[in-house]
RODO-2510 file (C-alpha; in nm, 4 decimals, decimal comma):
residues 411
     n   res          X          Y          Z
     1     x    -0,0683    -0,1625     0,3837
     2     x    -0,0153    -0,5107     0,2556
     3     x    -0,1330    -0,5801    -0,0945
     4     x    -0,3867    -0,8445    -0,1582
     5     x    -0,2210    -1,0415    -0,4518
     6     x    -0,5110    -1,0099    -0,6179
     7     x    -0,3688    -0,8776    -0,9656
     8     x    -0,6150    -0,5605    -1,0547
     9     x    -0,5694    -0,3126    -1,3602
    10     x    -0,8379    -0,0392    -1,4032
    11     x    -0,6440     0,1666    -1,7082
    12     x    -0,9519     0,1812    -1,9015
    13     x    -1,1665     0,2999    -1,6236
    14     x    -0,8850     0,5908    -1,5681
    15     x    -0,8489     0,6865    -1,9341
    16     x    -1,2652     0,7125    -1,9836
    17     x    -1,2652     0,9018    -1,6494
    18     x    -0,9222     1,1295    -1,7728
    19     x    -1,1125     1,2316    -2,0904
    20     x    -1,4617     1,3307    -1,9261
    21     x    -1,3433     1,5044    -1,6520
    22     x    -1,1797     1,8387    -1,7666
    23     x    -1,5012     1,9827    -1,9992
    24     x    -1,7862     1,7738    -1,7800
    25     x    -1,6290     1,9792    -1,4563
    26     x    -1,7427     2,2831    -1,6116
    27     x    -2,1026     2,1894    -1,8235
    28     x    -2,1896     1,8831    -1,6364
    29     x    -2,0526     1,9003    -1,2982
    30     x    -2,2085     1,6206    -1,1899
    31     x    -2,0391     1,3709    -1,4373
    32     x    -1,7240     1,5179    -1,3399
    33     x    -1,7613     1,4653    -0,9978
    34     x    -1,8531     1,1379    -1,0941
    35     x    -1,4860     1,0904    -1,3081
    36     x    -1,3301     1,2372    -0,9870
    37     x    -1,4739     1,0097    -0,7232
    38     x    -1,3834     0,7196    -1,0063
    39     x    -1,0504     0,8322    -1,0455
    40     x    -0,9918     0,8235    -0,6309
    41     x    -1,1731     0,5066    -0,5944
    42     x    -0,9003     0,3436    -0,8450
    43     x    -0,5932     0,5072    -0,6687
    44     x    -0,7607     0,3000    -0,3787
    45     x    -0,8168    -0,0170    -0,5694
    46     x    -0,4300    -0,0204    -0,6853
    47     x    -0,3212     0,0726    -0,3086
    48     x    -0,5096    -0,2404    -0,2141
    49     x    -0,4023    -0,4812    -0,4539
    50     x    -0,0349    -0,3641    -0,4866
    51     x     0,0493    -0,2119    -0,1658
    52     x     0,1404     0,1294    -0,1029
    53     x     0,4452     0,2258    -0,3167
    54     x     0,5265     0,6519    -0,2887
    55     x     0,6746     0,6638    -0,6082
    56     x     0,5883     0,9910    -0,7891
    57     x     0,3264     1,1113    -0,5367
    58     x     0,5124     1,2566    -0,2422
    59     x     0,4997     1,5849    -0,3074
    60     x     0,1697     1,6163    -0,4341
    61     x     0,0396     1,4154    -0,1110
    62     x     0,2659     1,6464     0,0858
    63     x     0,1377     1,9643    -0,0910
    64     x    -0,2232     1,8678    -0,1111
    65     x    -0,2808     1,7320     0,2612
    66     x    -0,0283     2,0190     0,4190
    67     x    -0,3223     2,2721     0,2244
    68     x    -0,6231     2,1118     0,3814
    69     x    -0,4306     2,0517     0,6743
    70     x    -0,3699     2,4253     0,7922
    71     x    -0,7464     2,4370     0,6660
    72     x    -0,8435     2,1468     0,9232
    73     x    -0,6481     2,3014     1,1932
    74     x    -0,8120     2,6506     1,1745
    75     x    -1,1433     2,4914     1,1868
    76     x    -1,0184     2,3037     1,5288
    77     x    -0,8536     2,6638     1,6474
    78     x    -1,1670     2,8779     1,6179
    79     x    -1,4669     2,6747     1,5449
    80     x    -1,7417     2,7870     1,4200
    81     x    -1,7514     2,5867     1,0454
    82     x    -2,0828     2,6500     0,8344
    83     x    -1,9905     2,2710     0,6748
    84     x    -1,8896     1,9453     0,7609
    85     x    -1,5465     1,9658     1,0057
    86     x    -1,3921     1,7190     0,7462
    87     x    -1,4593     1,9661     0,4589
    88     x    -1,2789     2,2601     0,6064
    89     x    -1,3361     2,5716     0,3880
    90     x    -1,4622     2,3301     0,1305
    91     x    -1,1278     2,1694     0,0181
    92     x    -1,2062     1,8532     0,0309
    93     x    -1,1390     1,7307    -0,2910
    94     x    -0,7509     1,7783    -0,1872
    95     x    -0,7884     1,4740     0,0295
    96     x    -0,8134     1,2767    -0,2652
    97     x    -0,5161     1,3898    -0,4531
    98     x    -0,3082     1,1052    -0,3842
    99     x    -0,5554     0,8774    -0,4953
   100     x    -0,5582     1,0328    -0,8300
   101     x    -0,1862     1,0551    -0,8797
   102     x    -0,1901     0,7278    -0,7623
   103     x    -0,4685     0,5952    -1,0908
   104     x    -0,3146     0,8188    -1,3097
   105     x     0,0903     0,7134    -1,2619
   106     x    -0,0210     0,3540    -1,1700
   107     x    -0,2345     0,3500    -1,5391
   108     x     0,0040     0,4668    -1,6555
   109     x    -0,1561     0,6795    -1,9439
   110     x     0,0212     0,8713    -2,2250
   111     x     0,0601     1,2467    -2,2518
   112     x    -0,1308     1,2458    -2,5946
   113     x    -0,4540     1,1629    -2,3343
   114     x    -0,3862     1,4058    -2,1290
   115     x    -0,4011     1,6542    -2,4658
   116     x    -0,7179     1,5137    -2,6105
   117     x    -0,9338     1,5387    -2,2557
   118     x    -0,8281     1,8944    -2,2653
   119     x    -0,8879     1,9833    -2,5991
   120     x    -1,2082     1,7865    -2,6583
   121     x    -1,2881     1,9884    -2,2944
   122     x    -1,2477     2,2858    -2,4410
   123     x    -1,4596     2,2151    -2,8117
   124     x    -1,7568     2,1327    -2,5491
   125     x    -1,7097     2,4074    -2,3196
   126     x    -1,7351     2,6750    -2,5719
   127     x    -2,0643     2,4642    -2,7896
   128     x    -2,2282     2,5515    -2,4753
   129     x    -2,0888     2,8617    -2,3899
   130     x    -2,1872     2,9951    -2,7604
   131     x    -2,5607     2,8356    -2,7125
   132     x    -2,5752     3,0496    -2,3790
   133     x    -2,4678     3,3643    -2,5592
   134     x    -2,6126     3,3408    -2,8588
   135     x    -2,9656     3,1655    -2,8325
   136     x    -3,0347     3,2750    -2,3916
   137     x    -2,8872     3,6014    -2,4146
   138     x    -2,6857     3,5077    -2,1324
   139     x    -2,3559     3,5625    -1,9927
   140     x    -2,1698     3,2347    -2,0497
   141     x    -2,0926     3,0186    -1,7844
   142     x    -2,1240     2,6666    -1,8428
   143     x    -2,3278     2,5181    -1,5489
   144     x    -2,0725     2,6894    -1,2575
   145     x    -2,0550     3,0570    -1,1913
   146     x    -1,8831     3,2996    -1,4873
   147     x    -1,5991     3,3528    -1,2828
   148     x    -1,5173     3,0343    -1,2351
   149     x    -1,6317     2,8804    -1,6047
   150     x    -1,3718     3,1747    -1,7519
   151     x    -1,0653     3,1087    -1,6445
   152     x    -1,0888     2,7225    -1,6733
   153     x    -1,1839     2,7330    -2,0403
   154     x    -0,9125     2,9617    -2,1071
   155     x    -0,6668     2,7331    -1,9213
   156     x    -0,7891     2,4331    -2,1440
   157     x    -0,7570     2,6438    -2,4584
   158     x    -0,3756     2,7244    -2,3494
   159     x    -0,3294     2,3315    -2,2410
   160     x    -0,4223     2,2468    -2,5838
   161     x    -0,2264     2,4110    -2,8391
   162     x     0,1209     2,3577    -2,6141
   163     x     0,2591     2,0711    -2,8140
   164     x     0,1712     2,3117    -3,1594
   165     x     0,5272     2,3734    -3,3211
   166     x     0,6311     2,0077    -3,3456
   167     x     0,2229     1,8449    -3,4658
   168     x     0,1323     1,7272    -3,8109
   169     x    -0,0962     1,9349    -3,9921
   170     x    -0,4071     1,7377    -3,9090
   171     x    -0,3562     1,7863    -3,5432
   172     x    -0,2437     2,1700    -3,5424
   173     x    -0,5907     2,2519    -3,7017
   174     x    -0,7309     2,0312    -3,3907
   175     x    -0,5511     2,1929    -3,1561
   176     x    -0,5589     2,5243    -3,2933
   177     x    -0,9459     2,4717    -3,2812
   178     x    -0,9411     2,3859    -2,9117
   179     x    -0,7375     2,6769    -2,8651
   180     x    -1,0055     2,9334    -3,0413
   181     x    -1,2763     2,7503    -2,8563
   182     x    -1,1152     2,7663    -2,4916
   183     x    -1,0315     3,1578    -2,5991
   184     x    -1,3756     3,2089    -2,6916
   185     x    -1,5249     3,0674    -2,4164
   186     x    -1,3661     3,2751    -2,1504
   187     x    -1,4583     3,6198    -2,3468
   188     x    -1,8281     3,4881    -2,3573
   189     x    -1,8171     3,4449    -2,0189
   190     x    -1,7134     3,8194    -2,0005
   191     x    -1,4917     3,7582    -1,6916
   192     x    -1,2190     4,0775    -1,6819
   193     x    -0,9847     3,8525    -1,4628
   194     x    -0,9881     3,5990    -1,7543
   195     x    -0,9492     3,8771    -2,0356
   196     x    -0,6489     4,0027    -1,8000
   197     x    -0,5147     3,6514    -1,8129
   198     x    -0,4809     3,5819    -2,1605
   199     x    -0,1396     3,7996    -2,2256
   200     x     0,0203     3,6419    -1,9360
   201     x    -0,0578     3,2418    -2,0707
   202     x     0,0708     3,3719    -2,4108
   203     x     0,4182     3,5200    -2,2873
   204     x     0,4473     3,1872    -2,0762
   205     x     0,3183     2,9438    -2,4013
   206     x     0,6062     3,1859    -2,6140
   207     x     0,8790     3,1562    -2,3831
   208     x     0,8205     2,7692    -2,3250
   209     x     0,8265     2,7388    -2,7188
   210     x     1,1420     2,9406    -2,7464
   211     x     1,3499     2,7559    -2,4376
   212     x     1,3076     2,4798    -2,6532
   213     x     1,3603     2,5618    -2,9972
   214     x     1,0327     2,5697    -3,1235
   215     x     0,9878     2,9000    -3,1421
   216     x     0,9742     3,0803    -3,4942
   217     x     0,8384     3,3754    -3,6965
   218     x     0,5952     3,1776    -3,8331
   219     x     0,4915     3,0268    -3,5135
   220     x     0,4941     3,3193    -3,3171
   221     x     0,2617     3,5603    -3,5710
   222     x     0,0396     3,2619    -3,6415
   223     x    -0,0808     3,2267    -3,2748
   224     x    -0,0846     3,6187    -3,2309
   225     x    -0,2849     3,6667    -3,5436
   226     x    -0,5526     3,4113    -3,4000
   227     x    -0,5295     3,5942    -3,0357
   228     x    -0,5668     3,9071    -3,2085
   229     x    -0,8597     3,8338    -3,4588
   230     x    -1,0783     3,6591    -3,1730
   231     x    -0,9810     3,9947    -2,9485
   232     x    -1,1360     4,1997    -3,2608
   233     x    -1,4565     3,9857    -3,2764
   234     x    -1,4904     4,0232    -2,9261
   235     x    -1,4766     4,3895    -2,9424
   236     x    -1,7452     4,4012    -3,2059
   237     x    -1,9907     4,2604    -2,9552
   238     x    -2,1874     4,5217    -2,7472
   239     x    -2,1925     4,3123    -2,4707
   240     x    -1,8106     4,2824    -2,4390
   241     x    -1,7898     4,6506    -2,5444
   242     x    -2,0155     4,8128    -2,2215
   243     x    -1,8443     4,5596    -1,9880
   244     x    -1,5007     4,7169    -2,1043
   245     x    -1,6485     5,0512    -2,0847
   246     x    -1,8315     5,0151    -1,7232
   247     x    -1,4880     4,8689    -1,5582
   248     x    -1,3041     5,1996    -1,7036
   249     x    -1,6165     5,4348    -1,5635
   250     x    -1,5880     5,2276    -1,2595
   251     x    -1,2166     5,2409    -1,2464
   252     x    -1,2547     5,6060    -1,2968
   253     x    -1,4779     5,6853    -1,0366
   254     x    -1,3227     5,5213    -0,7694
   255     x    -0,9668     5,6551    -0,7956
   256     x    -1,1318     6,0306    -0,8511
   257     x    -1,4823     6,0142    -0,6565
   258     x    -1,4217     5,7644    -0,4518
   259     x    -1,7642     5,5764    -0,5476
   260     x    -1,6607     5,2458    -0,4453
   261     x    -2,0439     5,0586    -0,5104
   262     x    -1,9411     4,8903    -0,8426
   263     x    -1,8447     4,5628    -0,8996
   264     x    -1,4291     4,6972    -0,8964
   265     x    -1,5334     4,9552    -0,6134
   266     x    -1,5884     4,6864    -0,3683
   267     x    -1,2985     4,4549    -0,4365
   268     x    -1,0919     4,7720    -0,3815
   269     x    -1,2508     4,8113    -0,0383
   270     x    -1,2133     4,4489     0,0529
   271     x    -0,8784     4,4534    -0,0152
   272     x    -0,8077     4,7614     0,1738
   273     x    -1,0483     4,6295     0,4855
   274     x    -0,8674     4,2594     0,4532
   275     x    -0,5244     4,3962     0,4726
   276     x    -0,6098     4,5818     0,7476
   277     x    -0,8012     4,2597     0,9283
   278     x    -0,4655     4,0725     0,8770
   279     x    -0,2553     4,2813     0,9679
   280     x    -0,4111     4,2821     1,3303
   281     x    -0,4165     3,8767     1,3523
   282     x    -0,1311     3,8084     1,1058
   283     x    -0,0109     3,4431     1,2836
   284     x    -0,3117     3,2642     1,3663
   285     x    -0,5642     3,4730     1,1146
   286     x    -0,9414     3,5200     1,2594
   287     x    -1,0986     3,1672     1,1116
   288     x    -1,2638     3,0392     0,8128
   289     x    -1,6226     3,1374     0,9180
   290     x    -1,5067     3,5073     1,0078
   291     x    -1,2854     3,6048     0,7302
   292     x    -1,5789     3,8595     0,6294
   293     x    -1,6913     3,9551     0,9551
   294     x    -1,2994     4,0591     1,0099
   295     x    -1,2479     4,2487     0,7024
   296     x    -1,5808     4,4458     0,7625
   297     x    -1,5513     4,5024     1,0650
   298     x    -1,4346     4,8540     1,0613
   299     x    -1,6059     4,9283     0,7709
   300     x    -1,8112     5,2130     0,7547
   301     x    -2,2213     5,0453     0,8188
   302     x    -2,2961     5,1125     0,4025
   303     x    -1,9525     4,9383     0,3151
   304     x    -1,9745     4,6887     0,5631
   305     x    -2,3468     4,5303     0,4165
   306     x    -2,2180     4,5400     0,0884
   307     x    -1,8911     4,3522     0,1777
   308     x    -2,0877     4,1032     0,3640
   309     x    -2,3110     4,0395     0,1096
   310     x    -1,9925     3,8180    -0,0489
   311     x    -1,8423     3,5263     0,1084
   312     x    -1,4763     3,5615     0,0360
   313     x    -1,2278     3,8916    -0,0516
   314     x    -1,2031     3,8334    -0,3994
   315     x    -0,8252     3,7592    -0,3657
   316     x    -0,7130     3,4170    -0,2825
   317     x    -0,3952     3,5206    -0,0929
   318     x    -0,6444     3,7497     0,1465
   319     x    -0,8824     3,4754     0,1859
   320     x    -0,6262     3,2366     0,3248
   321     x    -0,4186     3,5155     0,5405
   322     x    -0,6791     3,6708     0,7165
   323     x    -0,8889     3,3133     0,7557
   324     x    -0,5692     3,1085     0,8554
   325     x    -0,3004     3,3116     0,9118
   326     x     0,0595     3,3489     0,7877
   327     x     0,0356     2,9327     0,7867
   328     x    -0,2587     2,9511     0,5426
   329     x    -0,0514     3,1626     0,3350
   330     x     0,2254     3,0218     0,3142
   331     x    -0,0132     2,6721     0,2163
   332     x    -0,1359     2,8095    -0,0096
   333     x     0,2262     2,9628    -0,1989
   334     x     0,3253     2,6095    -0,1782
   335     x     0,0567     2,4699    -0,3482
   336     x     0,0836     2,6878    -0,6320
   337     x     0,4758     2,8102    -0,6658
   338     x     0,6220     2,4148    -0,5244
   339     x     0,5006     2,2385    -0,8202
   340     x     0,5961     2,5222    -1,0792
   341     x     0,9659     2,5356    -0,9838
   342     x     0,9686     2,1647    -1,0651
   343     x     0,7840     2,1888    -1,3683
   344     x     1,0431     2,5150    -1,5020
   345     x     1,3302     2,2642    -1,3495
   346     x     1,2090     1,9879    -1,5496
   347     x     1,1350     2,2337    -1,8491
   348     x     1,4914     2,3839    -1,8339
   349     x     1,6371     2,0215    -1,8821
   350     x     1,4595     1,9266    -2,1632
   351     x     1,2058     1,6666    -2,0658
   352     x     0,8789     1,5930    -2,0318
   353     x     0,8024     1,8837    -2,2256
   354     x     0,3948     1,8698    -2,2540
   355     x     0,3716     1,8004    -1,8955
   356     x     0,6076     2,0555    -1,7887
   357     x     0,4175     2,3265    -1,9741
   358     x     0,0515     2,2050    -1,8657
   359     x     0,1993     2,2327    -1,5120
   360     x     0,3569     2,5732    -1,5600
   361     x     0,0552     2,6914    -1,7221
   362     x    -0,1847     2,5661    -1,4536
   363     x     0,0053     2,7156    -1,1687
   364     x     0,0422     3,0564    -1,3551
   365     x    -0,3553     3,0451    -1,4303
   366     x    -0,4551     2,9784    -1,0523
   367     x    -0,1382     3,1871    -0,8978
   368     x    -0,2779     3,4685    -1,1471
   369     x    -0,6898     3,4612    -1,1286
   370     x    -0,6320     3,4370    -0,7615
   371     x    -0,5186     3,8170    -0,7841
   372     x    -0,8751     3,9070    -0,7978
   373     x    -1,1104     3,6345    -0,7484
   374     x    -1,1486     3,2699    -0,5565
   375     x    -0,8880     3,0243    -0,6608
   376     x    -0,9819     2,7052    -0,4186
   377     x    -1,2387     2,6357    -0,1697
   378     x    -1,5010     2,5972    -0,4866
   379     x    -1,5414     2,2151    -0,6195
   380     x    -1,4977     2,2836    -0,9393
   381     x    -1,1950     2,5008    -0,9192
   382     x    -1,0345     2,2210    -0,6784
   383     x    -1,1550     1,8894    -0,9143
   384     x    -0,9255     2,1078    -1,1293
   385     x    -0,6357     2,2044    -1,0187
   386     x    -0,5970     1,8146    -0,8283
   387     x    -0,6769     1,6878    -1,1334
   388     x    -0,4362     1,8465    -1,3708
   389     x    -0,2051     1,8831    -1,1075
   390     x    -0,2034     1,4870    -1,0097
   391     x    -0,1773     1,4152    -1,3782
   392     x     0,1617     1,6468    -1,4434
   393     x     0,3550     1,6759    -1,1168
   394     x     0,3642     1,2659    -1,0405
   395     x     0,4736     1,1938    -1,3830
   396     x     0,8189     1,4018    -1,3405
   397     x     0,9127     1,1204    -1,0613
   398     x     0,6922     0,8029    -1,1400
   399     x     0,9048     0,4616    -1,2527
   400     x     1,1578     0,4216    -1,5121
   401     x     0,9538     0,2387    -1,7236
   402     x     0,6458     0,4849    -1,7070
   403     x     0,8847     0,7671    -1,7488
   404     x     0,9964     0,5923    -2,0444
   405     x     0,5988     0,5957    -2,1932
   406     x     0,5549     0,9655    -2,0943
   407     x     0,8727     1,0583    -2,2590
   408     x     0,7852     0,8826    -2,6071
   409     x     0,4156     1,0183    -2,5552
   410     x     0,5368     1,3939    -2,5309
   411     x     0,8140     1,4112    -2,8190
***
């Protein structure tokens, strides 16, 4: 691709569209689709006027497009997609990737922006997760399903407070307030997989902060006292007490009845039924449209209506073996465990420490949640993960002189 010569510089478009996206995504999805497509039409804009220079975005590209690749080239293998062929199961928000990394290395924006989209993101995301508790009597969830609205607020509360050792004392109590909010969000939203994830984001924020020094008494009790005390309020609400309650009775009678029509009953039984569909196609997988169909197959006819009444195996790893195959698998381990060894590589040198830890606690959050629920093939959770994942993993590689701006942003 030639560039134009035409000089072009969209950095304020990209910074407006950085700072909406991350709480919009979850409360107004529509305006942060809108700061995605934004964000990929700039990538394009500085491809056309500057050419195409690779710097920083290889691997993402590489990552991204091999993911929706082995995605494409099921759909080719066994027909049969309920979508568009170009929006194989629904990733297509990975084509755009490079595009983003592109805006957001060529804009060159500072880590501090990065911060403030995530914690203002998570202040929003728990106003309206409160007003849906509180005043509708609902179960929180933003405007996207609970189990997708949990985890992602907790992920923006954990974004938030990573920079807390070494901030001044006006911007600890901000980010210590993002932190509460993103926290509280995700038990509103009374999500177990995001209640499960909250001890492993704080042994990953604790051993980040001690790698590099930051890492005190102080430190350490402060952020476990606030952990603890919202955990406490939590468990003086009913509704977070029966939910507790009806996974252990459900828990219970599963492992000593065998009653398996619960809510934990029936991700047992997928499981079981999707191993046991993979195992029989384990290269090629049965396709994207019969990853159900597969896993119930053998079912007995009571199990197999209720497992078809869902349309994935509540376990990302299953989804993408028995849809796609060891090669969908082994896409989908490279999208999430590529970018974190370079992020704990980068980490274990010393630099680029807010970036390295937003990475490391991105991949954790998705490589974790997946254990029990979707992790891609949902807009919002993809707008996410490209997002934060184009705005981290680029930086580690872009030019000297951005590298420069991203190290004085982040110390």
């Amino acid at each position: 691709m030639k560039p134009t010569g035409v000089p072009f510089n969209a950095s304020w478009l990209v910074a407006a569209s950085a700072l909406l996206l991350p709480g919009a995504v979850l409360i107004a999805p529509h305006a942060g689709e809108a700061a995605f497509v934004m964000l990929a039409l700039c990538g394009l804009g500085y491809l056309l006027a500057d050419g195409w220079r690779a710097e920083g975005v290889g691997l993402l590209t590489g990552l991204s497009l091999g993911f929706y690749g082995v995605a494409f080239a099921s759909a080719l293998i066994h027909g049969g997609t309920s979508g568009e062929l170009w929006n194989p199961g629904h990733l297509r928000e990975f084509l755009a990737a490079p595009l983003i990394g592109v805006a957001l290395t060529r804009a060159r924006l500072p880590t501090s922006l990065l911060l403030l989209a995530a914690r203002g993101g998570a202040l929003a995301v728990f106003t309206v997760a409160l007003y849906q508790f509180e005043a509708e009597q609902i179960r929180a969830h933003g405007a996207v399903n609970p189990l997708v609205f949990a985890p992602l607020a907790l992920l923006l509360g954990f974004f938030s407070i990573i920079g807390f050792p070494r901030e001044s004392a006006g911007t600890r109590l901000f980010s210590l307030a993002a932190f509460a909010a993103g926290c509280g969000a995700s038990i509103l939203a009374l999500s177990r997989t995001a209640w499960a994830l909250v001890p492993v984001l704080l042994v990953c924020l604790l051993l980040l902060w001690r790698h590099r020094g930051w890492l005190d008494r102080r430190v350490a009790t402060g952020v476990s006292l606030l952990l603890l005390t919202l955990a406490a309020l939590a468990l003086q609400t009913p509704t977070v007490q029966q939910r507790i309650a009806t996974t252990w009775d459900n828990y219970r009678a599963y492992t000593g009845a065998g009653a398996w029509n619960s809510s934990l009953g029936q991700r047992f039984v997928l499981w079981r039924s999707g191993l046991a569909a993979a195992a029989r196609k384990p290269l090629g997988g049965w396709g994207l449209d019969q990853t159900q169909q597969a896993a119930a197959a053998w079912l007995p006819d009571d199990m197999k209506s209720a497992a078809l009444r869902h349309n994935h195996l509540h376990n990302e790893y299953l989804n993408n073996l028995v849809a796609k195959g060891l090669p969908g698998l082994l896409s989908l381990l490279a999208l999430l465990f590529a970018p974190l060894a370079v992020f704990l590589k980068q980490a274990a040198r010393g630099e680029h420490f807010l970036l390295c830890g937003t990475g490391i606690m991105l991949c954790v959050g998705y490589a974790v949640s997946g254990l029990s629920n979707q992790a891609f093939g949902d807009d919002t959770m993809n707008i996410f993960y490209v997002f934060f994942l184009a705005a981290t993993l680029p930086a580690l590689a872009k030019p000297r002189a951005a590298l420069a701006t991203a190290r004085r942003a982040s110390t």
